[in-house]
C-alpha positions in Angstrom: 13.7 -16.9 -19.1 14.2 -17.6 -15.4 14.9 -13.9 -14.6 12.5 -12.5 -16.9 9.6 -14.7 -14.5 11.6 -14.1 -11.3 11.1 -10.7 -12.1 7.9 -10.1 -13.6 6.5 -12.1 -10.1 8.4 -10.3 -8.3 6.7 -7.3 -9.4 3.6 -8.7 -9.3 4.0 -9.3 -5.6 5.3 -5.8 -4.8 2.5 -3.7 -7.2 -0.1 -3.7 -5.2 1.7 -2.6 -1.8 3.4 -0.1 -3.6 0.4 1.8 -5.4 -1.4 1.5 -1.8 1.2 3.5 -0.3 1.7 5.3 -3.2 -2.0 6.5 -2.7 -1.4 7.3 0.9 1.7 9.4 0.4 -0.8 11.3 -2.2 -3.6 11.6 0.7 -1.2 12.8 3.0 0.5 15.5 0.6 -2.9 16.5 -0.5 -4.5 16.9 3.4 -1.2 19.4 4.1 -1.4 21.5 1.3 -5.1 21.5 0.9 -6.0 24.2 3.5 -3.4 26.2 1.5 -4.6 25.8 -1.9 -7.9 24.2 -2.1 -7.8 23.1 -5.9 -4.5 20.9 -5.0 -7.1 18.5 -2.9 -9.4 18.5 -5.9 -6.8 17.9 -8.5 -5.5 15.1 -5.9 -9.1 13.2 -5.9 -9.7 13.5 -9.7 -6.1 12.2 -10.6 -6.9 9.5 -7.9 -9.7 8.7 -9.9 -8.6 8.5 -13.1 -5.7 6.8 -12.5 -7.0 3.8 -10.9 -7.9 2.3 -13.7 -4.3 2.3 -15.9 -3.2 1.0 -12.7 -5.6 -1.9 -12.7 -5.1 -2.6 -15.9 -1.1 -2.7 -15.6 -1.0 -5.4 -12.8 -4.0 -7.6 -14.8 -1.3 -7.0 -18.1 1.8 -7.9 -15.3 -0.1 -11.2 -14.7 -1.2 -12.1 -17.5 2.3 -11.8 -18.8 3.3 -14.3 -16.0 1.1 -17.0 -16.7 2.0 -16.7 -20.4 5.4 -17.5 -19.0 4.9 -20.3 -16.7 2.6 -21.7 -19.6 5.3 -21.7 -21.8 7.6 -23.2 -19.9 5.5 -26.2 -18.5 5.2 -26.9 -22.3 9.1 -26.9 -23.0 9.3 -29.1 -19.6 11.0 -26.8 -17.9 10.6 -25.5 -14.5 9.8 -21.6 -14.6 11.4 -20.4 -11.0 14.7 -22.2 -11.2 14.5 -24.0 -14.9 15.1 -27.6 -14.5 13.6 -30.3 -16.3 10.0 -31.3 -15.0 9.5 -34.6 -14.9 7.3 -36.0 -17.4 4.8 -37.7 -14.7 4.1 -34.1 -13.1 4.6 -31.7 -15.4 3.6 -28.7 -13.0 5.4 -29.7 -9.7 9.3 -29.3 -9.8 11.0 -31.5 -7.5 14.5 -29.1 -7.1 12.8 -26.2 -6.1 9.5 -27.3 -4.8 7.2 -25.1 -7.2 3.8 -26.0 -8.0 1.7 -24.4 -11.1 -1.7 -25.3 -12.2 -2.8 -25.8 -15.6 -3.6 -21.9 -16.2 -0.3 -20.8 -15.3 -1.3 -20.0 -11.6 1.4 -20.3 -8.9 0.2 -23.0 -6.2 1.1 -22.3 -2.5 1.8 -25.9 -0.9 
């Protein structure tokens, strides 16, 4: 379970960094090749475009899929980042690692 969060967040921290300059590579591609074929720069724009949205929606889907995981493992007591037991004062702080999680599921930065 600790892997399959470490994972998923770690994702979740690269996604958007990599579809920016994913969507910079495609600018640049489409300004050098445009003057040559002028439909590659509109092709470019509308595929832009269009696939803005799926990509949206695949990082919401990425973190909701991470709070579903914290959220279940606050409720078996158990740490998500490195799995030990959480104490049952403070169920959303873990004293090993030093992760906090609010109610929701939400990493905390301390």
């Amino acid at each position: 379970m600790q892997l399959l969060y470490r994972s998923i967040r770690w994702v979740n921290s690269v996604y958007p960094v990599a579809v920016f300059f994913t969507y910079i590579t495609i600018a640049l591609a489409t300004f050098a090749v445009c003057f040559l074929m002028p439909v590659i720069g509109v092709l470019s724009l509308v595929f832009s475009l269009l696939s803005l949205v799926p990509i949206v929606f695949a990082w919401k889907v990425l973190q909701a899929g991470e709070r579903w995981l914290v959220r279940n493992s606050i409720r078996q007591h158990r740490c998500p980042s490195c799995g030990e037991d959480l104490p049952e004062l403070d169920g959303v702080d873990c004293f090993s690692c030093g992760a906090a999680f609010d109610s929701g599921g939400e990493r905390v930065v301390t």
